[in-house]
BAPA-812605 format. One line per 8 residues: number of its first residue (from 0); their letters; for each residue x, y, z of N, C-alpha, C. Coordinates in Angstrom, 1 decimal, m for minus. Each point is the difference from the previous one (the first is absolute). Layout:
REM residues N
NUM) a) X/Y/Z/X/Y/Z/X/Y/Z  ...
This chain:
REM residues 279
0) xxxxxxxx) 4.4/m5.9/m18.1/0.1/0.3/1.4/0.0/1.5/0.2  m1.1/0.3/1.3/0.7/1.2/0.4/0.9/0.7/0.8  0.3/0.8/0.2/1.2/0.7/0.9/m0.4/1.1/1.0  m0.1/0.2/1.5/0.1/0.7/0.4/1.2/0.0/1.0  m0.4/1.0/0.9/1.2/0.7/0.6/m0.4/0.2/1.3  0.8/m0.6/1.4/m0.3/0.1/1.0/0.7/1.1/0.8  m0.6/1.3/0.6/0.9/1.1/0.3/m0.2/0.4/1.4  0.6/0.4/0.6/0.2/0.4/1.7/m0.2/1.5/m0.2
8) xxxxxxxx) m1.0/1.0/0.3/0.4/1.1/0.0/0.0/0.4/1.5  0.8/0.9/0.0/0.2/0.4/1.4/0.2/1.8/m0.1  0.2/0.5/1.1/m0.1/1.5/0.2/1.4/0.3/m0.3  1.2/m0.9/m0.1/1.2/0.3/m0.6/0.2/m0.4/m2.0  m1.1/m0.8/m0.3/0.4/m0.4/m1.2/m0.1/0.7/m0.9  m0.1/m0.3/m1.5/m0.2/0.7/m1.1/m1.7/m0.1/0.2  m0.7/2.0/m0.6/m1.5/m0.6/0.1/m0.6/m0.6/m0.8  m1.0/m0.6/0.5/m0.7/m1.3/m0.1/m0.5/1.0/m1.8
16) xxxxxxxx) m0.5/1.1/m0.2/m0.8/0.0/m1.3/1.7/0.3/m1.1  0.7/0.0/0.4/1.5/m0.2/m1.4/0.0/m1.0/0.1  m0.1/m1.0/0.9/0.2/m2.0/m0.1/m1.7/0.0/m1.0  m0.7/m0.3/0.7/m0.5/m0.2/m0.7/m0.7/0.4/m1.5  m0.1/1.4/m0.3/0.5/0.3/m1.8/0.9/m0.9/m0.7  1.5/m0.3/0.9/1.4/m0.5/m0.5/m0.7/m1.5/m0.4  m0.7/m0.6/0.7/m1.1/m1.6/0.3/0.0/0.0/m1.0  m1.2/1.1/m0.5/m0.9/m0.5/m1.5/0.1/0.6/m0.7
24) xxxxxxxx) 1.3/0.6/m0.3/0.7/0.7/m1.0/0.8/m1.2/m0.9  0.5/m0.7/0.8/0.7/m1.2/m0.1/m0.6/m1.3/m0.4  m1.7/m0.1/m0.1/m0.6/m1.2/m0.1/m0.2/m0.8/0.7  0.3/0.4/1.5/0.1/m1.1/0.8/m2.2/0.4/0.2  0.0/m1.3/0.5/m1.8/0.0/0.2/m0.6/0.8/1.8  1.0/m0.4/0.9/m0.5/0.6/1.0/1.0/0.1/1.0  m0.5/0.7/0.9/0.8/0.2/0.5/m0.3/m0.4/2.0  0.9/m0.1/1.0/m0.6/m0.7/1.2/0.7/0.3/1.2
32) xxxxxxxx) m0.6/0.2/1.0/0.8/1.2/1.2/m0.7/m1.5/1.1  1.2/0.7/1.3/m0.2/m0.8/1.0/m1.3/1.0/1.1  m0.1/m0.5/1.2/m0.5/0.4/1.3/0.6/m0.1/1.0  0.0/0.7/1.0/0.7/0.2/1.0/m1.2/1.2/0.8  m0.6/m0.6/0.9/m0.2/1.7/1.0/1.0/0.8/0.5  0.7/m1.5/0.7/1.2/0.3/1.1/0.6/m0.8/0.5  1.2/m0.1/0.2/0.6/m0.8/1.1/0.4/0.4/1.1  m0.8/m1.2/0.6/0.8/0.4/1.6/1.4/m0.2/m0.1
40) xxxxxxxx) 0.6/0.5/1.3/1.3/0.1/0.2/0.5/m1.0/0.6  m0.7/m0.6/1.0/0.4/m1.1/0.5/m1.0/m1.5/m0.4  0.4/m0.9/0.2/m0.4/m1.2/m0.4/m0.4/m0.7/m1.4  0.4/0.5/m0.7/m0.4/0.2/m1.4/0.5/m1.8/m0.8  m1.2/m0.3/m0.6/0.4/m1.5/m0.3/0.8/0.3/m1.5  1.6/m0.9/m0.1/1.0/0.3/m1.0/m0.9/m0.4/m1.0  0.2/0.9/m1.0/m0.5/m0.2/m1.5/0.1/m1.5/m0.7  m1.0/m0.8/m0.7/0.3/m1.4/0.0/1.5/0.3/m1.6
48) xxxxxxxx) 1.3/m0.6/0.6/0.7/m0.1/m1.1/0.9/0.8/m0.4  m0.1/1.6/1.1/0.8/1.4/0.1/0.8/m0.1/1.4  m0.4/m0.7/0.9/0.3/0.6/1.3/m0.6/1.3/1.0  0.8/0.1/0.5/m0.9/1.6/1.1/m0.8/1.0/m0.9  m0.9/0.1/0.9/m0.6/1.2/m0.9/0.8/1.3/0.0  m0.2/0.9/m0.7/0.3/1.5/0.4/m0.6/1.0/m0.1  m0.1/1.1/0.7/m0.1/1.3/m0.5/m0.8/0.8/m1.6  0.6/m1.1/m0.6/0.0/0.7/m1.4/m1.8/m1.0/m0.5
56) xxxxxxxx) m0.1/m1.4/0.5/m1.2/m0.2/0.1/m0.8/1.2/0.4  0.0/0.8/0.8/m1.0/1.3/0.3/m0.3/1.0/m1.2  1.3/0.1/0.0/m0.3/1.3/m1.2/m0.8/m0.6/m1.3  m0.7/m0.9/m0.5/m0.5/0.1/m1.3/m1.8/0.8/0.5  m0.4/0.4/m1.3/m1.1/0.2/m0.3/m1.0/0.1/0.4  m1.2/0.6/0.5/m1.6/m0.7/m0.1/0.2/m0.7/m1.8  m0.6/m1.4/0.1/0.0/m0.7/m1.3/m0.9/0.9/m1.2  m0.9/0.4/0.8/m1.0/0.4/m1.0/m0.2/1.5/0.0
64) xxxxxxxx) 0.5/0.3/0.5/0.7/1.9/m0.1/0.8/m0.4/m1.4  1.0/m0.6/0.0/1.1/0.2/m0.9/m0.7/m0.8/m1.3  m0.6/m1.2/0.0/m0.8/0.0/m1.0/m1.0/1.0/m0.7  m0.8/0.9/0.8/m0.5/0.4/m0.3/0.8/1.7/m0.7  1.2/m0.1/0.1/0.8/1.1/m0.4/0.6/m0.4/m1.2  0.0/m1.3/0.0/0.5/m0.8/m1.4/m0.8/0.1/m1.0  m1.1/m0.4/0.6/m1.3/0.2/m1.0/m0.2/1.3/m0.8  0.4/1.1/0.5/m0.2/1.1/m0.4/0.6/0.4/m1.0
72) xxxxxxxx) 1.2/m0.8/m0.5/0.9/0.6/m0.9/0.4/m1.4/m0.9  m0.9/m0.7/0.1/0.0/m0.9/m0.8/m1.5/m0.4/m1.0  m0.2/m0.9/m0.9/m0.9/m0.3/m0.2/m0.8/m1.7/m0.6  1.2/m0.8/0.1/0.2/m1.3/m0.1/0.3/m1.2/1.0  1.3/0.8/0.8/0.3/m0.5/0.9/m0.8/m0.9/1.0  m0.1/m1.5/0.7/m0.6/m0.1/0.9/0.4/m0.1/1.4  m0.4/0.7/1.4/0.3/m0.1/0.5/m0.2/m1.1/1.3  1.3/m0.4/0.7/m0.4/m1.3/0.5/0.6/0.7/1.3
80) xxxxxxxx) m0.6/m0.9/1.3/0.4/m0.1/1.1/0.6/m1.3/0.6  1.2/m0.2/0.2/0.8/m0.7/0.3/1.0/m0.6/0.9  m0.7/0.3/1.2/m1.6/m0.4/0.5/m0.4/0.9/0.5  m1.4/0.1/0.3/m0.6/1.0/0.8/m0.6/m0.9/1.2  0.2/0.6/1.3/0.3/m0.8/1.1/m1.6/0.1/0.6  m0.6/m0.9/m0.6/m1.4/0.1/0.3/m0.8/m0.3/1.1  0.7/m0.9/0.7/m0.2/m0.5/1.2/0.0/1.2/0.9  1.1/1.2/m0.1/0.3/0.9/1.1/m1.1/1.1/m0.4
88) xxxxxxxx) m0.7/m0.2/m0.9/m0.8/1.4/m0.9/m1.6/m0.5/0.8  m0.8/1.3/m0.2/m1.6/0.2/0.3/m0.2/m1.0/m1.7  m1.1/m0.7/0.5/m0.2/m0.4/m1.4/m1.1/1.2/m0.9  m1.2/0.7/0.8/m0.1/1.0/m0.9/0.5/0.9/m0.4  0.8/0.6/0.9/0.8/1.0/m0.6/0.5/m0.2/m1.2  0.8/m1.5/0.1/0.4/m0.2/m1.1/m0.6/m0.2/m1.4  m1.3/m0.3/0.1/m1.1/m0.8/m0.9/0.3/1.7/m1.1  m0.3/1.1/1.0/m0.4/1.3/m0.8/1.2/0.4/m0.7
96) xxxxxxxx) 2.0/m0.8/1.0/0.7/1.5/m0.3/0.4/m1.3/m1.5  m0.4/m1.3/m0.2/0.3/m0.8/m1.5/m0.7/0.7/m0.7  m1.4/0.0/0.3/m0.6/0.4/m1.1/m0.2/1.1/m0.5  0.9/1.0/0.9/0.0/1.4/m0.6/0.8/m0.1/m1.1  1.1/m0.3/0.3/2.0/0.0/m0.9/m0.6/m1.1/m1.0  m0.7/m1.0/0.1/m0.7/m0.3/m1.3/m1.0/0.7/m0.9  m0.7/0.8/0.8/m0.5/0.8/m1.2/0.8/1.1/m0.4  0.6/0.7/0.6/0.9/1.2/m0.4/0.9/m0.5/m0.5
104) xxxxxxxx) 0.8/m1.2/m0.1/0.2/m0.5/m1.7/0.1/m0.7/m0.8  m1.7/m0.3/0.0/m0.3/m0.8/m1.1/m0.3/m1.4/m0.1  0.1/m0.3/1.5/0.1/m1.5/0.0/1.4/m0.7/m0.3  0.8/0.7/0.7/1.6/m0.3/m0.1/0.4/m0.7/0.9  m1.0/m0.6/1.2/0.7/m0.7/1.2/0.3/m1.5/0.4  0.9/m0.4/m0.2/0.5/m1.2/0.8/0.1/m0.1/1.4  m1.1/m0.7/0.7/0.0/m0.1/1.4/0.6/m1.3/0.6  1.9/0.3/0.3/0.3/m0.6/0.6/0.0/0.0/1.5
112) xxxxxxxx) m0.3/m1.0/0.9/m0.1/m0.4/0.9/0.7/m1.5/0.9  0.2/0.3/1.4/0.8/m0.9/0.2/0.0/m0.2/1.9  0.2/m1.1/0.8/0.0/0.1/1.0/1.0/0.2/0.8  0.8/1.2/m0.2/1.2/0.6/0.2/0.9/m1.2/0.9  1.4/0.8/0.5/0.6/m1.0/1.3/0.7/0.8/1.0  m0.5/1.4/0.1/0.8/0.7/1.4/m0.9/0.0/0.9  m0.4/m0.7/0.9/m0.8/m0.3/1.1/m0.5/1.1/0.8  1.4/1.1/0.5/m0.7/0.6/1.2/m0.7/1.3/m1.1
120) xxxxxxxx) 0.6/0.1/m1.6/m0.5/1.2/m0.9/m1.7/m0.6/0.2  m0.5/m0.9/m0.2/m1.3/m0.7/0.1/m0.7/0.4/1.2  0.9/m0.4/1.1/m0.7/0.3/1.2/m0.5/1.0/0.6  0.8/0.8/m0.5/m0.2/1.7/0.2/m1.4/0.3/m0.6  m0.3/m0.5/m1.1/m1.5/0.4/m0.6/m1.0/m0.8/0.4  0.6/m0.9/1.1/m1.5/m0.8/0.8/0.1/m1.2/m0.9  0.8/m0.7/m0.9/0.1/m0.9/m0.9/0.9/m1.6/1.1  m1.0/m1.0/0.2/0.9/m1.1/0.6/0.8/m0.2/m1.3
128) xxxxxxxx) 1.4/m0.7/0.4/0.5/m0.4/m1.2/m0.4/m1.6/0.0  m0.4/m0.9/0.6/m0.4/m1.6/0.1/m1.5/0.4/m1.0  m0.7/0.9/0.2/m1.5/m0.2/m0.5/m0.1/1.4/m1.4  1.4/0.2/m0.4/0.1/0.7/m1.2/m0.5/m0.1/m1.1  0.1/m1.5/m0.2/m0.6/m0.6/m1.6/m1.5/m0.4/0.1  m0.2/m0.1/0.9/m1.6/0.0/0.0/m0.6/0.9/0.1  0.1/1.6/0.6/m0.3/1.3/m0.2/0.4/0.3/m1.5  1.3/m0.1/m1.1/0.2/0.1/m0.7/m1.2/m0.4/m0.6
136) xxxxxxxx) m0.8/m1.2/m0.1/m0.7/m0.7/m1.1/m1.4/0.4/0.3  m0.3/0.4/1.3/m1.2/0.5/m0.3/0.0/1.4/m0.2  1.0/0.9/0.0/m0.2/1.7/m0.6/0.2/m0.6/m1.5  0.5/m0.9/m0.8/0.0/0.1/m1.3/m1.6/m0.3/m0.5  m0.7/m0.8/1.2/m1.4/m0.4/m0.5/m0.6/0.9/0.4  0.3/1.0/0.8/m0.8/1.2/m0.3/m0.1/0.8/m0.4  1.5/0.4/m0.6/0.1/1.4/m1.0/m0.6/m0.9/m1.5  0.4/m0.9/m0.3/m1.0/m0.4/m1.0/m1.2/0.2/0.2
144) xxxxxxxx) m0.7/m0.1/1.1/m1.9/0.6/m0.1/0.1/1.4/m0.2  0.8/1.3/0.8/0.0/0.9/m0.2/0.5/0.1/m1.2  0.7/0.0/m0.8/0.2/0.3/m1.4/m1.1/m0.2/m1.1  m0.8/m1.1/0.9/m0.7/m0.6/m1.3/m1.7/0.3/0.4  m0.1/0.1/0.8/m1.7/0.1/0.2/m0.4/1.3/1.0  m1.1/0.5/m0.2/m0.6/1.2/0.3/0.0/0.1/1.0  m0.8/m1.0/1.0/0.0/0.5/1.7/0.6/m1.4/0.4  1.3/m0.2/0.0/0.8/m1.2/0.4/0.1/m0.2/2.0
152) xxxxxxxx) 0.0/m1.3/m0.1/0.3/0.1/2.2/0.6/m1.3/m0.5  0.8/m0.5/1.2/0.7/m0.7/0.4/0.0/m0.2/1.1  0.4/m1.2/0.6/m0.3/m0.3/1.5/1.0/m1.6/0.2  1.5/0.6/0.4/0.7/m1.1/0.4/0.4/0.1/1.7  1.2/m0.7/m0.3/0.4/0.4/1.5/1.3/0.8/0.2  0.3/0.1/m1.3/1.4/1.4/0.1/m0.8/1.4/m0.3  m0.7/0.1/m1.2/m0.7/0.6/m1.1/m1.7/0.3/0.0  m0.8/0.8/1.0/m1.5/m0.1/0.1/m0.3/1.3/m0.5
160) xxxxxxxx) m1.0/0.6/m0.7/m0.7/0.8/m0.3/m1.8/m0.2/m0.3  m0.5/1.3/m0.4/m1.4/m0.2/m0.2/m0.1/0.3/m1.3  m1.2/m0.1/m0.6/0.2/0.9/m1.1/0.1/1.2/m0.2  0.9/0.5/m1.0/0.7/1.0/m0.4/m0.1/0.6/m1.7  0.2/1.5/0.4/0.5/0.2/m1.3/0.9/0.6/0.2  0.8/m0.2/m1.1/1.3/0.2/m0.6/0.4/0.3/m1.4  0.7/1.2/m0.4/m0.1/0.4/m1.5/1.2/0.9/m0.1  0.9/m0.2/m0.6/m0.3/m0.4/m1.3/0.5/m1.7/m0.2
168) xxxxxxxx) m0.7/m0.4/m1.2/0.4/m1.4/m0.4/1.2/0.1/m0.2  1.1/m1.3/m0.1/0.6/0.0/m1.1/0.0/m0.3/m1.4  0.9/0.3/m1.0/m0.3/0.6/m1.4/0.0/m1.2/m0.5  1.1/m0.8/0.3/0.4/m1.5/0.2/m1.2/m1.2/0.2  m1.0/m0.5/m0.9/m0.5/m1.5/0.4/m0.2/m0.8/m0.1  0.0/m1.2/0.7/m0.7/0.7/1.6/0.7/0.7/0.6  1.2/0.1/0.4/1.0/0.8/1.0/1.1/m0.1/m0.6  1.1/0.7/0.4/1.2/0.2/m0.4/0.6/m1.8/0.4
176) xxxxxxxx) 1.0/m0.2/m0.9/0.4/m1.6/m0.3/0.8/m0.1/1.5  m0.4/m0.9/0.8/0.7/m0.3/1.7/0.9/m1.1/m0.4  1.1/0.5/0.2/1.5/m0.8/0.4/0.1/m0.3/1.4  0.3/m1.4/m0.2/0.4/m0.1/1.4/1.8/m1.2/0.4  0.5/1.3/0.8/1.6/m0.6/0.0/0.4/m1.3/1.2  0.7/m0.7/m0.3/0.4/m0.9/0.6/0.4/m1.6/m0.6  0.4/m0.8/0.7/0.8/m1.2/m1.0/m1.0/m1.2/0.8  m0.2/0.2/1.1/m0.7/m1.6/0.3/m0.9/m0.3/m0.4
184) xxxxxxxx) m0.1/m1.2/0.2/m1.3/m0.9/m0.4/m1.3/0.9/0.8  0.3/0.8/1.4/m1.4/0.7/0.2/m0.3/1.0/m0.7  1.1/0.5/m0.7/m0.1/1.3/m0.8/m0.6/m0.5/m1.6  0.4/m1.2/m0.4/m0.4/m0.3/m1.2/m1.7/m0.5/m0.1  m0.5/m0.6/1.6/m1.3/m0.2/m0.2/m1.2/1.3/0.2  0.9/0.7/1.0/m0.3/1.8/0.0/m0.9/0.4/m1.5  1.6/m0.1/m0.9/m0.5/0.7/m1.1/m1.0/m0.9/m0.6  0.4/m1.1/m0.1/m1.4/m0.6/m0.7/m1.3/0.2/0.3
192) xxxxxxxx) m0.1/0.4/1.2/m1.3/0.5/0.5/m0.1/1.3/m0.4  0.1/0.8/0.3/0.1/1.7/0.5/0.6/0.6/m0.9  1.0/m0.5/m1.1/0.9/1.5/m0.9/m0.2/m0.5/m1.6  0.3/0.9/m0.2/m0.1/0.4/m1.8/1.5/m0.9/m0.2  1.1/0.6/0.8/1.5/m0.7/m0.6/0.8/m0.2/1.4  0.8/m0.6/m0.3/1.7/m0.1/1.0/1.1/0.8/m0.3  0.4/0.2/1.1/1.0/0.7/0.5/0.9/m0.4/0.8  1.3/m0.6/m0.8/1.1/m0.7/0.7/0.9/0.6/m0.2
200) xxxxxxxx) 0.7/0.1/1.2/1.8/0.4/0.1/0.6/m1.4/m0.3  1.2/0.9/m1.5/0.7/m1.3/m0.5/0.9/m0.3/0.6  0.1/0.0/1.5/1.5/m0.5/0.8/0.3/m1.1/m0.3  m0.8/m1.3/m0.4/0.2/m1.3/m0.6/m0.5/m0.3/m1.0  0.6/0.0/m1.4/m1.1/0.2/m1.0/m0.4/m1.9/m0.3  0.8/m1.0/0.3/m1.0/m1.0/0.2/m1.2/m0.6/1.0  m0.2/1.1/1.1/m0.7/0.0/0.6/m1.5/0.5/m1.0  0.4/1.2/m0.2/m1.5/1.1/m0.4/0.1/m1.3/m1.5
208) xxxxxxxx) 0.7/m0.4/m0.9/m0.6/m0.8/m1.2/m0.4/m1.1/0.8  0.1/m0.5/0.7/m0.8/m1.2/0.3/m1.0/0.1/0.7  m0.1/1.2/0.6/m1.5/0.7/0.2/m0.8/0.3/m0.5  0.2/0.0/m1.5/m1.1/0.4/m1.1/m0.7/m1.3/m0.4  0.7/m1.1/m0.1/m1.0/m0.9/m0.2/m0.6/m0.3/1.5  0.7/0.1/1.2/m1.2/m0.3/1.0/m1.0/1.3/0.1  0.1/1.3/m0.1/m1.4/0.9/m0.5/m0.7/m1.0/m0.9  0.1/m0.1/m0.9/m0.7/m0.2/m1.3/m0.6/m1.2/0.6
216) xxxxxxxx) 0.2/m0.8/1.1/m0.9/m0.9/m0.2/m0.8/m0.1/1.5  0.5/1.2/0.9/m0.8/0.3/1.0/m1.5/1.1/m0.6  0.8/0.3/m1.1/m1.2/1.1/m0.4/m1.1/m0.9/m1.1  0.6/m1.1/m0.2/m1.2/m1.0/m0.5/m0.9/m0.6/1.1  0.7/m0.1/1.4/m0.6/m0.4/0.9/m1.4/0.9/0.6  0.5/1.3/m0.5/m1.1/0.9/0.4/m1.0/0.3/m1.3  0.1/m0.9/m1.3/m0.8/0.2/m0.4/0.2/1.4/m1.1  1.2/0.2/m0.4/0.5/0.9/m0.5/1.2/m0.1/m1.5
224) xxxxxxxx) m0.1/1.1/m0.8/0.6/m0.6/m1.0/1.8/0.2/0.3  1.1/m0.5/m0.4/1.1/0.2/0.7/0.2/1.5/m0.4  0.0/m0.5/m1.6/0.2/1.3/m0.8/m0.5/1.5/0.6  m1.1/0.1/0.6/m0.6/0.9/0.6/0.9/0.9/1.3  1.1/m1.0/m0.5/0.8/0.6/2.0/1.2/0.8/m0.9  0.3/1.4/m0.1/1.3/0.7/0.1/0.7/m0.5/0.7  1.5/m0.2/m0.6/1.1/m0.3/0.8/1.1/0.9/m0.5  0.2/1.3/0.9/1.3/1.1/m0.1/1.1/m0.4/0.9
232) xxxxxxxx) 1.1/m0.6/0.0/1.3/m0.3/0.7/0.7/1.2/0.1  0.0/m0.1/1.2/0.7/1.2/0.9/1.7/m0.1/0.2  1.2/0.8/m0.4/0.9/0.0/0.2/0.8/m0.8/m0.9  m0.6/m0.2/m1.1/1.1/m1.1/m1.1/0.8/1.0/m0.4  1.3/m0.2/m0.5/1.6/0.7/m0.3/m0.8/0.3/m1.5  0.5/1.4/m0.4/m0.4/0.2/m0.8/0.9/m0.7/m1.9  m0.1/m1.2/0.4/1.0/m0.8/m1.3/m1.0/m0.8/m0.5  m0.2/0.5/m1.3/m0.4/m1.4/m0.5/m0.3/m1.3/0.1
240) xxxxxxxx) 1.7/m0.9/m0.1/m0.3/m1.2/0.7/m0.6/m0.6/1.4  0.6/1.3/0.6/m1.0/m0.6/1.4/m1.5/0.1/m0.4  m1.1/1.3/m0.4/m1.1/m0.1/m0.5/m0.3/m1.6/m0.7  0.4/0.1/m1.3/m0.4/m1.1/m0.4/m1.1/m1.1/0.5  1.2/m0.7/1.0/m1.1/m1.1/0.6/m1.6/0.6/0.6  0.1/0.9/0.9/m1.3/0.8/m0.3/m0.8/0.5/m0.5  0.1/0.5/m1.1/m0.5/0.1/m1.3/m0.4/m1.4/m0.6  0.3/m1.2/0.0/m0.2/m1.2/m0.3/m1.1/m0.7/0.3
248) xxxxxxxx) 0.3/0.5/1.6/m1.1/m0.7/0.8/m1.3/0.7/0.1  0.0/0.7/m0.3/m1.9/1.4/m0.5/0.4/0.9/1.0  1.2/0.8/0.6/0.4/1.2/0.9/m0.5/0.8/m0.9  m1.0/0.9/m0.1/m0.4/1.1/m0.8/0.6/1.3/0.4  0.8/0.1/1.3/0.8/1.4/0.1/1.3/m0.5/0.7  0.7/0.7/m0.5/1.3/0.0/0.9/0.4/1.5/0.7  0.4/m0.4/1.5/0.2/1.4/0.3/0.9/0.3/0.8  0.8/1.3/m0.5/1.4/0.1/0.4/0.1/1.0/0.9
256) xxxxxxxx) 1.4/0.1/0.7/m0.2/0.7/1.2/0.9/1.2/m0.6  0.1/0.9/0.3/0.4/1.5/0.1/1.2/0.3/1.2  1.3/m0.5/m0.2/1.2/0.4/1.3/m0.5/1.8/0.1  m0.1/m0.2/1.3/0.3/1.4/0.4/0.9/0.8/m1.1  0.0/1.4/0.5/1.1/0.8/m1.2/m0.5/1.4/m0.4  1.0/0.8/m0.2/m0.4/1.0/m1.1/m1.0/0.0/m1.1  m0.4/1.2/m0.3/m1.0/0.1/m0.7/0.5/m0.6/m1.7  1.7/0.3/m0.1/0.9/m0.2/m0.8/m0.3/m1.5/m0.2
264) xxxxxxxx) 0.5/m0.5/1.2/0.6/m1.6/0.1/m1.2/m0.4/m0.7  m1.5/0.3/0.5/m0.9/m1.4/m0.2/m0.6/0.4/m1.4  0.2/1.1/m0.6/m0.6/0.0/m1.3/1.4/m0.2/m0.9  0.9/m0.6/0.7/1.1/m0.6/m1.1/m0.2/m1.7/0.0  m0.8/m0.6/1.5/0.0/m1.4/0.2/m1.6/0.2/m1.1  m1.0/0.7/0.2/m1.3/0.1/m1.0/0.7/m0.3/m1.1  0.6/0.6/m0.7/1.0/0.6/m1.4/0.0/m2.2/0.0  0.6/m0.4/0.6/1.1/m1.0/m0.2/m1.1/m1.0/m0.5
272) xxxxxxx) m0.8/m0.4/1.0/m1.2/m0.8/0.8/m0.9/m0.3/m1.6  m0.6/1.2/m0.3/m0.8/0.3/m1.1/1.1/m0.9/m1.1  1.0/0.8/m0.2/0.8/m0.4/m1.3/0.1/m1.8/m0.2  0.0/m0.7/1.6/0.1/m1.1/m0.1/m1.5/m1.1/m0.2  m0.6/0.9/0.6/m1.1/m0.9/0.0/m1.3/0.6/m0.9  0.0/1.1/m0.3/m0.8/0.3/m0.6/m0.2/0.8/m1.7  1.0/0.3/0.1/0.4/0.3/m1.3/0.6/m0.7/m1.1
């Protein structure tokens, strides 16, 4: 199994290129930042499972700024987005700013994605939240043309273009491997359509295992091999015996979360993390 590392960087934290050196200094395989543009201040829908939002939701990152600063001082490492709020994003813009941070390093990118849940953060970017996951699925069917073919167009009803060019490719093919997060049954026929792997928060971990066999056999419904689907579990305790059953069931990554902290604190929890699971 592999191991990465889920991190919040923010304009208060430790910087993003000492974390990530400390990442794959350590063995861990990759590493995985949240999104946020912004939060509004008022109306803000409570985080599913945290309660109210706050403040501190603002301060993290551009995702792919800070990856792309990771990248720089690493050379193994892969970098994942976890999630990158796609629905609120231009989809070309986006198509260019993946495939840059994948060529500048190497074809290092995990493209997580996800149909967020702060409604008025959505609305602000012209995003309905009722008609979210259907704009979600056709920008993933078009950044797939743009990545993949020379003068690509598309023409839905979230997502229209003409033919275009667009360059650079990514390094990654066909494209960088698309994660996609979430636990329901819409999210699990999602991926079987549309993603390379899954992306579950382990808030219930008999939920996401008994989700693996329903993937596995929605992804036979599309005509697909199961084996073919990555599955990285998002937020397992970094112990052993909780992994395990994961590890059992074909979880090919486990990934752990990073407590806020000193630059001290978290390269003493790295220190621990490593020693237990990887060493």
């Amino acid at each position: 199994m592999k191991y990465g590392l889920y991190v919040v960087p923010t304009d208060m934290s430790p910087p993003i290129t000492e974390l990530a050196r400390a990442i794959e200094e350590r063995g861990f395989d990759s590493m995985w930042v949240p999104e946020h543009s912004h939060i509004p201040t008022t109306g803000s829908t409570p985080y599913p499972g945290r309660g109210p939002v706050t403040r501190d939701f603002a301060r993290t990152l551009d995702p792919f700024v800070a990856l792309t600063a990771a990248a720089g001082v690493t050379t193994k490492l892969k970098l994942g987005t976890g999630i990158c709020l796609l629905m609120q994003r231009d989809t070309i813009h986006t198509a260019k700013t993946v495939a840059t941070l994948d060529m500048l390093s190497g074809g290092r990118v995990l493209f997580g994605v996800g149909g967020g849940w702060n409604k008025p953060e959505m609305e602000n970017h012209g995003t309905e939240y009722a008609t979210r996951f259907q704009r979600l699925e056709e920008q993933l069917e078009a950044l797939k043309k743009i990545w993949t073919e020379e003068e690509p167009e598309y023409h839905g009803k979230f997502v229209d273009f003409a033919p275009l060019w667009l360059w650079p490719k990514p390094v990654a093919k066909p494209h960088p491997p698309i994660f996609i997060g979430g636990e329901t049954d819409h999210t699990l026929k999602r991926v079987a359509k549309h993603a390379d792997g899954w992306l579950p928060r382990v808030r219930d971990p008999e939920l996401v295992l008994a989700g693996i066999n329903r993937l596995r056999a929605f992804a036979r419904a599309e005509g697909r091999d199961p084996d073919s689907i990555a599955i990285s579990a998002f937020g397992l305790p970094a112990k052993p015996d909780a992994i395990a059953p994961f590890k059992d069931a074909g979880v090919g990554r486990a990934i752990l979360a990073i407590a806020p902290g000193t630059l001290d604190d978290t390269l003493r929890r790295l220190d621990r993390y490593a020693a237990d699971l990887i060493r």
